[in-house]
C-alpha angles and dihedrals in degrees: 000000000000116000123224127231110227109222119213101252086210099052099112097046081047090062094042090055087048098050087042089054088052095045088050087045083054090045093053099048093055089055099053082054110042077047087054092053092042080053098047090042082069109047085056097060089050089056090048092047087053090051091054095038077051093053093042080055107044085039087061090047090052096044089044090046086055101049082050093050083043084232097133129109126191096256092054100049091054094054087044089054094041089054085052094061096037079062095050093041084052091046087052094051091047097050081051088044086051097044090055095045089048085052076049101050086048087056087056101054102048080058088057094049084050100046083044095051087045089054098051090046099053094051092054090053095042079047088043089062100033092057090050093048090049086055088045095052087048087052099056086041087061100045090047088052083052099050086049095054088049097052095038079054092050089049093043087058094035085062088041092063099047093048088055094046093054092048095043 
């Protein structure tokens, strides 16, 4: 007698949830690191707009050392005064620059928050699954036991009866 193999019903949905779960830990890990360079973007703007904040700074000493010496002209001290407000008008170009990129560092990571729902979503479902294809599998183990202890007691009896018969 030839046995045949039970199939999980639900194989095919089990290996789209798998392969969902994958796609969301993908997701999610283009996220984290699109969140880290977001992060790092702006960190770099903060340096720049310390270097510009250090010139401003360093510009205004310059010009103030040479009003004390007396070595200024009127020209100088125009373009002098001209740099100066090239800096502020960089450094206020830079403050508007990082506070975009901080809007774009929260959209991030709200990006983050959903690739990570979706995440955990997707594993409790894959568990969800797994864990009824696992009750399933110890379902058809025990029906199978049980088969087996039916036909071993059909046999059993089977070998009772010849052996009456012979010594009757």
């Amino acid at each position: 007698m030839a046995k045949k193999k039970n199939k999980y019903r639900l194989q095919a949905l089990l290996i789209v949830k798998e392969r969902h779960k994958k796609a969301t830990e993908f997701e999610l890990a283009r996220a984290l690191k699109h969140l880290a360079e977001q992060k790092e973007k702006l960190k770099k703007l903060e340096e720049e707009k310390k270097e510009i904040v250090r010139k401003k700074k360093q510009a205004r000493e310059e010009m103030g050392q040479h009003v004390i010496r007396g070595e200024t002209r009127i020209y100088d001290s125009s373009l002098h005064l001209n740099y100066l407000e090239k800096l502020q008008d960089d450094l206020e170009a830079k403050e508007k620059e990082i506070e975009k990129q901080k809007e774009r560092i929260l959209e991030a990571e709200e990006a983050v928050k959903k690739a990570r729902r979706n995440y955990i979503d997707a594993s409790k479902d894959l568990q969800t699954f797994e864990k009824h294809k696992e009750l399933w599998q110890k379902k058809m183990l025990k029906e199978l036991s049980m088969k087996e202890e039916k036909e071993l007691a059909e046999i059993g009896n089977v070998i009772h009866q010849l052996n009456q018969r012979r010594g009757a």
